[in-house]
N, C-alpha and C positions, 0 to 999 in steps of 0.2 A: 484457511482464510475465509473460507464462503461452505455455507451447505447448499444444495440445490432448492432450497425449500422453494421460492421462490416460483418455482413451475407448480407449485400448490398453495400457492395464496391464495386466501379465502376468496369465493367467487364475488361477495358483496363488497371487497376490494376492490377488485380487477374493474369493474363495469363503471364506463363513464355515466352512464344512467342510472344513477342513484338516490336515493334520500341522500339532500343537504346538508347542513347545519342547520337548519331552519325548519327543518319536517317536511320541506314541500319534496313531492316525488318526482320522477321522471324528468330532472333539471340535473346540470352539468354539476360535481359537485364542488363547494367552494376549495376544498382542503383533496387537491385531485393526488399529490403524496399521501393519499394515505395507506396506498399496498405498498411503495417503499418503505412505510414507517411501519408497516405489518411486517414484512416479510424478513427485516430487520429484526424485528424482535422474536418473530418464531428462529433465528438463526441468533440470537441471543441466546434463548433457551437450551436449545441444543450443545451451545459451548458452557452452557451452565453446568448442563451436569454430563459433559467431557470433563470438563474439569476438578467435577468435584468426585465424582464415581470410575471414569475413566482417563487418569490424568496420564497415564502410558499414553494411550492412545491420542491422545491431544498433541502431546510432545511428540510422537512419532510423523502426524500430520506438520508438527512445526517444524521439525527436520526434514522433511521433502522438502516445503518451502525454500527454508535455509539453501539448501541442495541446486534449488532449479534456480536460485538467486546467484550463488556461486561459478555454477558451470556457464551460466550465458551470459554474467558478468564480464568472466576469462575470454566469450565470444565476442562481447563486443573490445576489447583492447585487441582480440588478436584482428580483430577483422580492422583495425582501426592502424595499427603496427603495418598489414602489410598494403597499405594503400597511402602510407605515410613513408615510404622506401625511398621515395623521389621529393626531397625537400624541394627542391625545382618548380613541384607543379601542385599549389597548394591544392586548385581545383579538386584533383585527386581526393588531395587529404580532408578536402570538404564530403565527397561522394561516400569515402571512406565511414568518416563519420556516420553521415544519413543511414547506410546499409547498417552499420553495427546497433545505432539505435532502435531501426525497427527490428531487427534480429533481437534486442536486448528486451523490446515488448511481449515476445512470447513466452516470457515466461511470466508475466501476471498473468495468462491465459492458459499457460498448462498448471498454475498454482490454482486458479479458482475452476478447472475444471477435476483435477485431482483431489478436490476438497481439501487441499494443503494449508496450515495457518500462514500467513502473514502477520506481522507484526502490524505493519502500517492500515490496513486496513483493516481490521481488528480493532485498531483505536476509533474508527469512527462507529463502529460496532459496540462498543461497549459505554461509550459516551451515549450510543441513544439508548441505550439497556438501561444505565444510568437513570437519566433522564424521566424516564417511564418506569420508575424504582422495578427492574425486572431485576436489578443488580445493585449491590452495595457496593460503594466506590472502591473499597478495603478487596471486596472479589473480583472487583474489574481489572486493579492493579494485580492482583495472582493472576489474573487470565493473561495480562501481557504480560507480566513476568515470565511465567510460563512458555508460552510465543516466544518472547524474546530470547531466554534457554534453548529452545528449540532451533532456532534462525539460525543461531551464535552456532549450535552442535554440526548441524549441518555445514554452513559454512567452512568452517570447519575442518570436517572428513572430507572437502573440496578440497581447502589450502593443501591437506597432507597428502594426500594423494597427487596431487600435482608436482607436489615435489619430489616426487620418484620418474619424475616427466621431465621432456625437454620442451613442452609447450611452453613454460613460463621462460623463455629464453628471446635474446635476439630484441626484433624491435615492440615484441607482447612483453616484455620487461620495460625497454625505455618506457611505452607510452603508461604502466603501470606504475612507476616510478615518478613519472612528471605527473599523471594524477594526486598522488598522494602526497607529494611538493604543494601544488596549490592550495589542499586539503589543506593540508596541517600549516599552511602560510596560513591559513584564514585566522589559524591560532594568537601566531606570531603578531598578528598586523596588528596589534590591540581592538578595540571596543570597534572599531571599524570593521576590520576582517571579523569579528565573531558575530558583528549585526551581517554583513553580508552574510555568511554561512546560516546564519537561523532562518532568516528572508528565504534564500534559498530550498531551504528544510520544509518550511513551508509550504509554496510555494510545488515543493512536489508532490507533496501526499496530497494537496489541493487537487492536482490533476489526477494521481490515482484514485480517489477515492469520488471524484468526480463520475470516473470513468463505474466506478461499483454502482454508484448512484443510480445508472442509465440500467444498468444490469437488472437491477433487483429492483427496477421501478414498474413491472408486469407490463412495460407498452411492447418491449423487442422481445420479441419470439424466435426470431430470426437465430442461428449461432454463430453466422457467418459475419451479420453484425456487431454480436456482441464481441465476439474477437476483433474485429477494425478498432471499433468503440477504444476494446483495451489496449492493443495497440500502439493508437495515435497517442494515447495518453502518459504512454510511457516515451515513447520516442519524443514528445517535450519535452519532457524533464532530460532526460537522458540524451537528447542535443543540446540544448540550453545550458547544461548543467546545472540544473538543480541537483540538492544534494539529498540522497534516499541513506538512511543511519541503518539496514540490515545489508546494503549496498556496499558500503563504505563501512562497513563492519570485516562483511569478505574479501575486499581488497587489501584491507588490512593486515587481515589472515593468513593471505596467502603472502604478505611480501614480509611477514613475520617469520613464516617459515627459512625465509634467507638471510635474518636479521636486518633488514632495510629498513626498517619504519621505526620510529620513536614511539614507544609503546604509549607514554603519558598525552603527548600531543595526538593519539591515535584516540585514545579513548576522550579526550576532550572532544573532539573532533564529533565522533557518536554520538557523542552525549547531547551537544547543541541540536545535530543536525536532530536528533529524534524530538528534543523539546519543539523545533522549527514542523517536524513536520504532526507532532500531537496539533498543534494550533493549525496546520493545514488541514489535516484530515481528519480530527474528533471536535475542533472548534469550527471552523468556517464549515464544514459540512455536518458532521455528526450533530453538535448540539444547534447550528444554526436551520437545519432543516427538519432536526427534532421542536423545535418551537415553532416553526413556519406553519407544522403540520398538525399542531397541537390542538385540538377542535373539540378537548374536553370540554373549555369553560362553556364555549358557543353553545355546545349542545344539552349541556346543562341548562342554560339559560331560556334555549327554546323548548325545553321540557317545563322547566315551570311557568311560563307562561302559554302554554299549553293546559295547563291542570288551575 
């Protein structure tokens, strides 16, 4: 999902005392994204050529991911299953909730400290590589596709292994069952339920990739921050229910394995959510703060008028 580059962004990034857009010095500068949109494309680069020289290795990064998405996936239903024992006392089954969603946060946190690919934030990643032609749009889509291989694989070696288990049993089956009911209702509803599900899709990578924003913006140094940061960002989506398409890929997976799931309505289901959450996290972030941040033209302009 992430390289550390970002603890080496260029130091004429980092510094709020810079040249402007305008030439003048020792002023705040106007385009203050612009080590996010640095650090960004130095961590383009690097998946550029994982991918094109070291594609073993890219895919082995996108199977941890897959991995660390599947196993604390399984933790939040089960954490969610036994606080939901007592239909009596919804309370509970709210508390429930809370605990399984922040427990479901750490794994964007051990995904971007393991240098593991994500799919979903990846997309905003490669929309600004785009963007900034570091990348052809033809090689952005092998990069997810790639990623997305990856997720799926892992994911994956989760489901099958699980089902040499008694974990997926009891009430971490109901509540994984009734998820993937509402899921694949969104199918069913028509044009309605499949604009909800995109909304949703959206809606989440919005916040994950919100959350990468803060990361790779060179202000937090902090690690303890940036863990919160990621965090909280997942436990919105992940109480709210928004819908995460490498999320809802492993849920899949695993209730595949028991034959439970309608495989067609599964893969609809994916497929929206991930259209939903490209537009959350490579459009409203990736390419909207690729252009917020875009200080070619300006600076061009005060160069010739300079000469």
């Amino acid at each position: 999902m992430n390289e550390k580059l970002e603890r080496n962004a260029p130091a004429s990034a980092k510094t709020d005392q810079t040249t402007d857009a305008t030439g003048d010095e020792n002023t705040k500068p106007l385009f203050p994204g612009r080590t996010f949109i640095s650090t960004v494309l130095d961590v383009v680069d690097s998946k550029d050529t994982m991918t094109g020289r070291m594609t073993s290795k890219y895919l082995q990064r996108a199977v941890m991911a897959g991995l660390f998405v599947g196993i604390f996936f399984t933790a939040f239903f089960y954490i969610v299953g036994q606080f939901s024992a007592d239909p009596a006392n919804p309370g509970l089954k709210l508390a429930g909730r809370a605990i399984a969603a922040l427990t479901f946060g750490w794994a964007l946190v051990l995904i971007y400290y393991t240098n593991s690919e994500l799919l979903t934030s990846n997309m905003m990643v490669v929309t600004i590589g785009a963007y900034h032609k570091r990348l052809g749009w033809i090689h952005s889509l092998r990069i997810l596709g790639l990623c997305l291989l990856g997720n799926l694989a892992g994911a994956l070696v989760v489901a099958v292994i699980l089902r040499f288990s008694t974990i997926i049993s009891g009430p971490t089956m109901a509540q994984m069952l009734a998820a993937a009911a509402t899921k694949t209702g969104y199918i069913a509803g028509g044009w309605h339920g499949v604009a909800d599900l995109f909304v949703r899709g959206i809606l989440c990578n919005f916040c994950i990739n919100i959350a990468m924003l803060m990361v790779y913006n060179g202000k937090l140094t902090n690690d303890f921050t940036k863990c919160t940061i990621m965090v909280m960002a997942v436990f919105v989506f992940a109480f709210c229910g928004f819908e995460h398409s490498v999320a809802d890929s492993a849920l899949f997976l695993i209730l595949g394995t028991y034959g439970a799931v309608n495989a067609g309505q599964a893969i609809g289901v994916v497929a929206i959510a991930m259209l939903g959450n490209f537009v959350g996290g490579g459009i409203l972030i990736g390419l909207n703060f690729a252009t917020m941040n875009d200080e070619r033209r300006y600076t061009a302009g005060s160069e010739s008028i300079a000469h």
